[in-house]
TORKOL-4160 file (C-alpha; in steps of 0.2 Angstrom, whole numbers, padded with zeros to 4 digits, m for minus):
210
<pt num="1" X="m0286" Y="0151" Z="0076"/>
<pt num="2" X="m0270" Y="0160" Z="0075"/>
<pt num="3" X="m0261" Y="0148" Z="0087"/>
<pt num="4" X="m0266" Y="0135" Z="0072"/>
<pt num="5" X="m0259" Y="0147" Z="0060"/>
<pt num="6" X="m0243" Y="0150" Z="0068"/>
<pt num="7" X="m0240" Y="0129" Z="0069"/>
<pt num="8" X="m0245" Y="0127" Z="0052"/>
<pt num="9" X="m0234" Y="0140" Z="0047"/>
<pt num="10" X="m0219" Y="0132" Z="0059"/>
<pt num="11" X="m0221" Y="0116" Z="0052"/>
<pt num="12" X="m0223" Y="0122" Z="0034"/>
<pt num="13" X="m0202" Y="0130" Z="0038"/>
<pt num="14" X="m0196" Y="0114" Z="0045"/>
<pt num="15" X="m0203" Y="0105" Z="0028"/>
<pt num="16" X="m0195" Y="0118" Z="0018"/>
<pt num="17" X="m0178" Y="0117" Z="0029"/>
<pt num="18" X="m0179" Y="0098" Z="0030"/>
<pt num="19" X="m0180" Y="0099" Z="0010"/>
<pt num="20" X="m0166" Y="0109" Z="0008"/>
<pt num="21" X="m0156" Y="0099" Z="0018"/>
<pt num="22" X="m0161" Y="0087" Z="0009"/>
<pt num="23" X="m0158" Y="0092" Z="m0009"/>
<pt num="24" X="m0140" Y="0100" Z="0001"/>
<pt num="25" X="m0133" Y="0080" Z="0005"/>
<pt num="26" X="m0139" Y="0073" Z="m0011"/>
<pt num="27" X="m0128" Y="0086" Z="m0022"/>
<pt num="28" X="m0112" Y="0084" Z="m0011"/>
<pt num="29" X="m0113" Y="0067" Z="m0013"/>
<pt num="30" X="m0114" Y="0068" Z="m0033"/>
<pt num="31" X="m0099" Y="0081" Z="m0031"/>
<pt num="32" X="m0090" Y="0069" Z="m0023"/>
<pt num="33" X="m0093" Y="0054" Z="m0037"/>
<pt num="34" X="m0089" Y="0065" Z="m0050"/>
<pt num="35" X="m0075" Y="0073" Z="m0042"/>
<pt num="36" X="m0067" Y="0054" Z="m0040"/>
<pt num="37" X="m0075" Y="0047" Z="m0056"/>
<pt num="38" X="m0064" Y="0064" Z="m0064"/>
<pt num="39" X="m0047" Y="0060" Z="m0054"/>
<pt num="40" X="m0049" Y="0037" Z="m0059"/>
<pt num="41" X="m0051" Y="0046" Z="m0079"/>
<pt num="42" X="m0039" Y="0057" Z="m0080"/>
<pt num="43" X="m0026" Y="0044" Z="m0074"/>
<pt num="44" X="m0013" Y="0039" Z="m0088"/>
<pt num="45" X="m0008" Y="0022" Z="m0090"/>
<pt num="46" X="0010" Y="0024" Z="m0089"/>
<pt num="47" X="0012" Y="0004" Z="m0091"/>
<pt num="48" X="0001" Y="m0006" Z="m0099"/>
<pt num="49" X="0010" Y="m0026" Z="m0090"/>
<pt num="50" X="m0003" Y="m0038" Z="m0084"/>
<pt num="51" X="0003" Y="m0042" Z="m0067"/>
<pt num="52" X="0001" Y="m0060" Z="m0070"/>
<pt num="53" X="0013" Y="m0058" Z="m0082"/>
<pt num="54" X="0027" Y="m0054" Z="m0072"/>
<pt num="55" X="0040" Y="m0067" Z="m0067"/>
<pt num="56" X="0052" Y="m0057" Z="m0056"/>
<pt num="57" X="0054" Y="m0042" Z="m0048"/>
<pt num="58" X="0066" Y="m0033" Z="m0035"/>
<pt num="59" X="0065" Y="m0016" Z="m0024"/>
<pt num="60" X="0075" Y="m0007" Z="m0012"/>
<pt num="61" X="0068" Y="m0001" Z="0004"/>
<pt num="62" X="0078" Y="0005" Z="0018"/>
<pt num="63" X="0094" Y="0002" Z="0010"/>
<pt num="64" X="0091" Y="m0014" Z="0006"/>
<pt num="65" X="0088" Y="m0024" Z="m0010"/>
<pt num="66" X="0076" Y="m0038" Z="m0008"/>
<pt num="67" X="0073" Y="m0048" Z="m0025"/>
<pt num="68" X="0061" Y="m0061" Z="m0029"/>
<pt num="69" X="0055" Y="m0073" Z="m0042"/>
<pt num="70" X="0041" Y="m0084" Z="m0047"/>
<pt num="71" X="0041" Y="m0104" Z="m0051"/>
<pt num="72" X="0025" Y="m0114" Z="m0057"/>
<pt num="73" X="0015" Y="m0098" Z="m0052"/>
<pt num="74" X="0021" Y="m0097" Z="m0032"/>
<pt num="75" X="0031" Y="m0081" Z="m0028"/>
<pt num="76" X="0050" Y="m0087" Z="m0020"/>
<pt num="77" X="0063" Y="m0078" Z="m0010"/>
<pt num="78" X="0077" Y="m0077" Z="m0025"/>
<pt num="79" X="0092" Y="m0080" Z="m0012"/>
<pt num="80" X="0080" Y="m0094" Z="m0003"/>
<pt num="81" X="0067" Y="m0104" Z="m0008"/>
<pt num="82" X="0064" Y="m0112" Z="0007"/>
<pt num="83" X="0056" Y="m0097" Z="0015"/>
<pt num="84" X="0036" Y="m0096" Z="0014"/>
<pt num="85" X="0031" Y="m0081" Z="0007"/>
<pt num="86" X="0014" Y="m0070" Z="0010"/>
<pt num="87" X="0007" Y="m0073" Z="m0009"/>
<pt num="88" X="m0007" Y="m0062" Z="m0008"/>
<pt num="89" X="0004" Y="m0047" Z="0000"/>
<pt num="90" X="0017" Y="m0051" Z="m0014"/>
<pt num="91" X="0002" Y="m0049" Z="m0028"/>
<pt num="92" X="m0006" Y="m0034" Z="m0019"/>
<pt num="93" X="0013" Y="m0026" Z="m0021"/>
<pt num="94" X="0014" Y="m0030" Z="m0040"/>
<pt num="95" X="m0003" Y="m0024" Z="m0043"/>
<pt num="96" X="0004" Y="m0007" Z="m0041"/>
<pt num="97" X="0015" Y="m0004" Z="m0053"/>
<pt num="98" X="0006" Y="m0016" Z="m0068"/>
<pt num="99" X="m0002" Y="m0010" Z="m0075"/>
<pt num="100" X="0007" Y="0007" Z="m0068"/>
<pt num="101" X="m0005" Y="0023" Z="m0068"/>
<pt num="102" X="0000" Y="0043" Z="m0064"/>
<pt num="103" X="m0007" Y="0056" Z="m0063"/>
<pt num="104" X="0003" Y="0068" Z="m0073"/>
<pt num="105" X="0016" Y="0068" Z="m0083"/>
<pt num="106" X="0030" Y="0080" Z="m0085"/>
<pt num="107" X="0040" Y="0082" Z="m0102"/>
<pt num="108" X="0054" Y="0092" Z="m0105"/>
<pt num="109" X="0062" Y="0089" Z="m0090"/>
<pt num="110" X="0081" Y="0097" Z="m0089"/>
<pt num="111" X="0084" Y="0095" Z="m0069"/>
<pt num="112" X="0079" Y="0079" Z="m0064"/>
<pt num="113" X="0088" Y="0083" Z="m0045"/>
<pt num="114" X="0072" Y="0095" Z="m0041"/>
<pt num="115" X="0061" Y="0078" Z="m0040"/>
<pt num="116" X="0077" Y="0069" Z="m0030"/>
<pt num="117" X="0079" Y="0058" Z="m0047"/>
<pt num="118" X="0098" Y="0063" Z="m0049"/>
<pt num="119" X="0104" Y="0049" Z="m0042"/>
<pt num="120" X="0086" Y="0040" Z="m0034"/>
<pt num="121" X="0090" Y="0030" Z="m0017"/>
<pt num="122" X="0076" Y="0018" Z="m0021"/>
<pt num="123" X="0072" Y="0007" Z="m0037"/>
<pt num="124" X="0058" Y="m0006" Z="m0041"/>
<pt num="125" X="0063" Y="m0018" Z="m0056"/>
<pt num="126" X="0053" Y="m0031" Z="m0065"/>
<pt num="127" X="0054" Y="m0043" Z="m0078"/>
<pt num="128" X="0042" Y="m0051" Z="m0091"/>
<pt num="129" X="0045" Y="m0064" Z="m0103"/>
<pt num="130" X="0049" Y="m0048" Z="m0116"/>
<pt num="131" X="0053" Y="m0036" Z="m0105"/>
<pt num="132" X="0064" Y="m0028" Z="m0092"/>
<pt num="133" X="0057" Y="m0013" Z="m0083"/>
<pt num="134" X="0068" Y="0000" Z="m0072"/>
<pt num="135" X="0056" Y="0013" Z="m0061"/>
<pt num="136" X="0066" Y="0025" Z="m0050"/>
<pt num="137" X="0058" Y="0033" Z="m0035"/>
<pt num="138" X="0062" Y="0051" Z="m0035"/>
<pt num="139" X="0055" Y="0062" Z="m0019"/>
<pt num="140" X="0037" Y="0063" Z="m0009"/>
<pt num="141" X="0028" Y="0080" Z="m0013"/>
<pt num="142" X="0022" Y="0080" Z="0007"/>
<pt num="143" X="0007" Y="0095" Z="0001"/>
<pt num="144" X="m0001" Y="0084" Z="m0014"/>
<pt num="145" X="0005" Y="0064" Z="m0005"/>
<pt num="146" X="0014" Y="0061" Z="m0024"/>
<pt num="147" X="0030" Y="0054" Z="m0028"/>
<pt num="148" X="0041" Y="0057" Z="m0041"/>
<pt num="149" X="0046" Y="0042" Z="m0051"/>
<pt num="150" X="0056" Y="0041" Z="m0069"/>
<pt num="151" X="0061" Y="0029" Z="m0080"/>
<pt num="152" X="0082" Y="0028" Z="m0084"/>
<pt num="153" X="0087" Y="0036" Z="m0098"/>
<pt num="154" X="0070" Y="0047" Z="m0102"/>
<pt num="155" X="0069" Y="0066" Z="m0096"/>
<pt num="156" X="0048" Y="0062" Z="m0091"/>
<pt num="157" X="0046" Y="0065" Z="m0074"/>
<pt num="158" X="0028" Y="0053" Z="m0069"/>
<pt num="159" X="0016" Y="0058" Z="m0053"/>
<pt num="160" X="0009" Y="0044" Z="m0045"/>
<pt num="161" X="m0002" Y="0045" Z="m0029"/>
<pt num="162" X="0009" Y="0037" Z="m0014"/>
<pt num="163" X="0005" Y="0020" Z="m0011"/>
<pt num="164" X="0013" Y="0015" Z="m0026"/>
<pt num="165" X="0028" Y="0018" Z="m0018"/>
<pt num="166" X="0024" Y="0014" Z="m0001"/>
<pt num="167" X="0015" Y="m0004" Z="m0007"/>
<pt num="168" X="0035" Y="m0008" Z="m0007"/>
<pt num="169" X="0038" Y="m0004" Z="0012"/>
<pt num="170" X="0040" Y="m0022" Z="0017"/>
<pt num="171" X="0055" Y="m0029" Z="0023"/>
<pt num="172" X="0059" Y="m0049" Z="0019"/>
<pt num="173" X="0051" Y="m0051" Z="0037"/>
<pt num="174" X="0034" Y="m0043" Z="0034"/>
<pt num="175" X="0035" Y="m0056" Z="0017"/>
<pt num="176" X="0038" Y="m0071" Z="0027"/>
<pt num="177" X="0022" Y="m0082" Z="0035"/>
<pt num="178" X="0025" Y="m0094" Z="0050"/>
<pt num="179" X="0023" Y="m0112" Z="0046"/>
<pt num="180" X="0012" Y="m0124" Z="0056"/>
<pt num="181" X="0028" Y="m0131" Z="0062"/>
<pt num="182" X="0035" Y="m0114" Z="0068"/>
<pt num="183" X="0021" Y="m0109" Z="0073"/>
<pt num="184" X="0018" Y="m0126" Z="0085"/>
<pt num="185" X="0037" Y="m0126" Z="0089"/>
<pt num="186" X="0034" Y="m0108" Z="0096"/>
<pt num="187" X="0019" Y="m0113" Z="0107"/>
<pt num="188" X="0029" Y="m0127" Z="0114"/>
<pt num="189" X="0044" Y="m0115" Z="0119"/>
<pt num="190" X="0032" Y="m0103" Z="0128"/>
<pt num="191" X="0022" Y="m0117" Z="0134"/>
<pt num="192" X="0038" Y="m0124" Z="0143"/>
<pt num="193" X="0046" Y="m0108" Z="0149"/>
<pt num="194" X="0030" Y="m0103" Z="0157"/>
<pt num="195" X="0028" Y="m0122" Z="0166"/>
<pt num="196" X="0048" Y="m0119" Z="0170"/>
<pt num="197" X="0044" Y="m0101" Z="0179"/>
<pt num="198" X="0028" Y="m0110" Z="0185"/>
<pt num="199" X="0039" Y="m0121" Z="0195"/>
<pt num="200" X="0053" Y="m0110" Z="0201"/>
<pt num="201" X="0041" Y="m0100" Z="0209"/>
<pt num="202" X="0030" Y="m0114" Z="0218"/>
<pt num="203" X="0048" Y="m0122" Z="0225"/>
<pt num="204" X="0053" Y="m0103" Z="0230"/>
<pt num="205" X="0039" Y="m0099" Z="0238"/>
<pt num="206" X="0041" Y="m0119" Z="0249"/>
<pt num="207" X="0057" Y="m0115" Z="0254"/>
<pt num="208" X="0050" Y="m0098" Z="0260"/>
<pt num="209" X="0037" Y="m0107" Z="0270"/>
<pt num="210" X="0050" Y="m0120" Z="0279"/>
């Protein structure tokens, strides 16, 4: 009888510890949506441009200025149209500065060189049909993953998280896609250098054997 009562008792704690557990996940995880539902509302929308709106834009990345335009709704090298152009990467890039979103704002500010937006290394510029829109990119705040950025002439210093920047880390390589025809044209090269080795190696390896 008392062994009964002793595993009713055990499995009456496991139920309880189980519950609590239980009850333990399922708060966390409402935490966790408030605590991101909290950070998406308290973003301020810094610039309200419909990306598809946008007919030209330009960046510098790595010391380098790489500009680019857009004709019957196709994104185009500016210095050369002939080159094909990743489009979806190109939107992906635009999408994150319009409509542009920080998370804090600064006023007041009287030493922009504390946020490296003296004299800023890196720029992102864009163009609507009634606009022209200057962002420089100040310094990376390595403990929150934040960069500075700023608008010319204002004394505003605006937070954003780090992929707003870094969505511009592309080279004019990383924009470019391979044709079919390159693509073909590369197979073909390979394809012939192999049968070339291919047969160096078989007329060696005769010549060895005589």
């Amino acid at each position: 009888m008392k062994k009964k009562q002793r595993q009713m008792i055990g499995m009456l704690l496991a139920l309880v510890v189980l519950a609590a557990a239980f009850l333990g996940i399922r708060q966390y995880n409402k935490n966790a949506s408030s605590a991101t539902s909290t950070t998406e509302d308290t973003q301020e929308t810094v610039l309200d441009v419909n990306s598809d709106d946008i007919t030209s834009f330009s960046y510098v990345y790595e010391g380098e200025t790489y500009a680019f335009e857009k004709k019957d709704e196709t994104w185009y090298y500016t210095d050369d149209h002939s080159l094909n152009l990743n489009q979806e990467r190109i939107k992906a890039m635009i999408l994150k500065v319009a409509p542009l979103k920080a998370d804090q704002v600064i006023e007041n500010v009287t030493d922009m060189s504390q946020y490296g937006l003296a004299d800023p290394e890196r720029t992102i510029q864009y163009e609507t049909a009634d606009r022209s829109v200057i962002i420089n990119v100040g310094n990376l705040n390595s403990m929150t993953s934040q960069y500075y950025i700023a608008f010319p002439s204002e004394m505003k210093v605006y937070v954003v998280t780090t992929n707003v920047v870094t969505g511009f880390n592309y080279t004019l390589d990383d924009l470019v896609e391979e044709t079919t025809e390159e693509t073909e044209s590369t197979e073909a090269t390979e394809t012939a250098e192999t049968e070339t080795t291919e047969a160096v190696e078989t007329e060696t390896a005769a010549t060895e054997t005589n």
